[in-house]
C-alpha positions as CSV (number, residue, x, y, z in Angstrom):
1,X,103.1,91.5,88.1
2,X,101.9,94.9,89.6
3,X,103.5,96.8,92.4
4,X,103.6,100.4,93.7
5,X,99.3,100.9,93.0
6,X,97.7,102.1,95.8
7,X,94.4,103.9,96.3
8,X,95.2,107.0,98.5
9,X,95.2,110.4,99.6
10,X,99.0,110.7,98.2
11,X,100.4,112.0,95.5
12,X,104.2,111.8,95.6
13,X,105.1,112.7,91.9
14,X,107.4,109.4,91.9
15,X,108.9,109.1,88.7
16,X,108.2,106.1,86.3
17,X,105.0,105.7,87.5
18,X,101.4,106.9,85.9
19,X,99.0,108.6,88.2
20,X,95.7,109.5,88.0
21,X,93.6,111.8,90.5
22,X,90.5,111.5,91.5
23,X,88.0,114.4,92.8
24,X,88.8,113.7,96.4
25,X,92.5,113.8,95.9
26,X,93.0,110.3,96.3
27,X,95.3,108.9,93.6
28,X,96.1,105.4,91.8
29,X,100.1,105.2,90.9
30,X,100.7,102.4,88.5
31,X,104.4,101.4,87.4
32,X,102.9,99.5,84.4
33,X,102.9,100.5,80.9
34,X,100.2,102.6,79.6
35,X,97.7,100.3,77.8
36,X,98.8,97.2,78.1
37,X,96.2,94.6,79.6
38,X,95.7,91.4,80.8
39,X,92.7,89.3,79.7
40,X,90.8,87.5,82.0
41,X,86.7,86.1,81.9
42,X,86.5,86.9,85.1
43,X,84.0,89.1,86.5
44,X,84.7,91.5,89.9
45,X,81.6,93.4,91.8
46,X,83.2,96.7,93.7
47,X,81.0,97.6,96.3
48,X,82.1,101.0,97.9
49,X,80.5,103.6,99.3
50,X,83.2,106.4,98.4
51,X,82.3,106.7,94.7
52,X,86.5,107.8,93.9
53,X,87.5,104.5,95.6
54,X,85.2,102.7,93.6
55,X,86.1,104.1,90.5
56,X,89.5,103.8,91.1
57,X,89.6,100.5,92.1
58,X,87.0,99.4,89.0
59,X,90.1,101.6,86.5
60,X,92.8,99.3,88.3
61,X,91.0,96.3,87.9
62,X,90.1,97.0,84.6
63,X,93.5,97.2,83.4
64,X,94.3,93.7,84.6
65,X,91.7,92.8,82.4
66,X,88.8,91.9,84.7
67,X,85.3,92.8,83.8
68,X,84.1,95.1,86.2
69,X,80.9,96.5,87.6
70,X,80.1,98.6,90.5
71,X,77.9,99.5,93.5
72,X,77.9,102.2,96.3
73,X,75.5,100.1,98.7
74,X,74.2,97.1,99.7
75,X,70.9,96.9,97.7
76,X,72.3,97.7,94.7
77,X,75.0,95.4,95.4
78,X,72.8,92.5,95.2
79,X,70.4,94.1,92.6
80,X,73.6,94.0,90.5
81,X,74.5,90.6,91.4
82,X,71.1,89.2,90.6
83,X,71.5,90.1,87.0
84,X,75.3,90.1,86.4
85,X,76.1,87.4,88.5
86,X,79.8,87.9,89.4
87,X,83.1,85.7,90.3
88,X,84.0,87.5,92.8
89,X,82.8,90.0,95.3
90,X,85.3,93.1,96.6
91,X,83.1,94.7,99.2
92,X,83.4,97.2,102.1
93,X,82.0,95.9,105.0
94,X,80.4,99.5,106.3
95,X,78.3,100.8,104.1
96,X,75.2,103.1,104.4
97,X,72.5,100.9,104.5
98,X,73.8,97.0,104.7
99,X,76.3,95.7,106.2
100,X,79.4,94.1,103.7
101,X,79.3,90.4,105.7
102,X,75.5,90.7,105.1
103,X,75.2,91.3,101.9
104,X,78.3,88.4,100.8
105,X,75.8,86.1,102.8
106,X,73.1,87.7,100.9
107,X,74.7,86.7,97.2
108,X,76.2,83.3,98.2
109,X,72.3,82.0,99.1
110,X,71.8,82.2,95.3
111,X,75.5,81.5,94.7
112,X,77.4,79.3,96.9
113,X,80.8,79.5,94.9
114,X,81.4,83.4,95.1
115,X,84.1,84.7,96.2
116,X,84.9,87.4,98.7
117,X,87.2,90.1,99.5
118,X,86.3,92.7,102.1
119,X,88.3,96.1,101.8
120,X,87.4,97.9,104.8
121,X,89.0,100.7,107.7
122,X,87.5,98.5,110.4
123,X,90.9,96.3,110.8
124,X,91.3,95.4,114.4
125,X,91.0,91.4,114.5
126,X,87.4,91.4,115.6
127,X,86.7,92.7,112.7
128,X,88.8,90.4,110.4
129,X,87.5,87.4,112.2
130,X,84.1,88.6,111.2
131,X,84.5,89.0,108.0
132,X,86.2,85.6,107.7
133,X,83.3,84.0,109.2
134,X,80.9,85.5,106.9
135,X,82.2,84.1,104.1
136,X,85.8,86.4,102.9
137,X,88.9,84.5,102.0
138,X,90.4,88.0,102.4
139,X,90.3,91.0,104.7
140,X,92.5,94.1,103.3
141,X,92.9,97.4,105.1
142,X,92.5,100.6,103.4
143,X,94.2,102.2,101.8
144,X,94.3,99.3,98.9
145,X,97.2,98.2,98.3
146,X,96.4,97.0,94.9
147,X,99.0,94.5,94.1
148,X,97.6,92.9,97.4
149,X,94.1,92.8,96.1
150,X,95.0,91.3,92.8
151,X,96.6,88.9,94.8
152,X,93.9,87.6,97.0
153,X,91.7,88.1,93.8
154,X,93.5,85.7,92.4
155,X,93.2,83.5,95.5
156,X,89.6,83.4,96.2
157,X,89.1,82.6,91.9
158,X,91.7,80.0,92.6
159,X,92.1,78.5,95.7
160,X,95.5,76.3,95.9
């Protein structure tokens, strides 16, 4: 199980725990152990607009042993889709030229069983309630809090 990985703008130094820093100064902390993974088949789109977040997330999930891809809008979102067809979806919901609700909508017309998780700043219930509507089983603020993300993930893949 993963705890203390977080995307952010922190770097505390905490011991037993690997960090890597990203050109923005956000960092990932990870308590587990250095190349160990997990397998899974299944496949995660990260669409983000902040190229560090996306990486960072794609390195985290990655090491759980999803397949990963990315995308830093929209259009390229569902370019990406079209060809690579993903499990899930882990999208912003502002991005520069679509919004995140849109473009799930977009990708479930051509596949009705994605799932969705929307990482996003915008967190006040509106919001949330927006993004649930529009098709996300999960609405996570930033910054990530990863072992929350793997979590719901998991969730949307596999629904209890």
């Amino acid at each position: 199980m993963m705890d203390h990985r977080t995307v952010s703008g922190r770097d505390d130094g905490s011991a037993g725990k690997a960090t890597a820093r990203h050109g923005n100064g956000r960092s990932i902390r990870s308590s587990r152990i250095p190349g160990r993974k997990k397998v899974h088949k299944d496949r995660v789109l990260v669409v983000e607009d902040d190229p560090d977040t996306a990486l960072a997330l794609s390195h985290l999930l990655e090491e759980e042993g999803y397949e990963v891809r990315q995308a830093h809008d929209g259009d390229a979102a569902i370019k990406t889709a079209c060809s690579w067809f993903p499990d899930v979806l882990v999208c912003d919901i502002r991005l520069p030229d679509r919004d995140g609700c849109e473009v799930l909508r977009i990708m479930r017309r051509a596949c009705p069983s994605l799932a969705g998780v929307a990482v996003s700043g915008l967190t006040t219930a509106e919001h949330i309630d927006r993004s649930r509507g529009a098709g996300f089983s999960a609405h996570l603020p930033k910054p990530v809090d990863f072992s929350d993300l793997d979590t719901a993930i998991r969730s949307a893949l596999h629904p209890a």
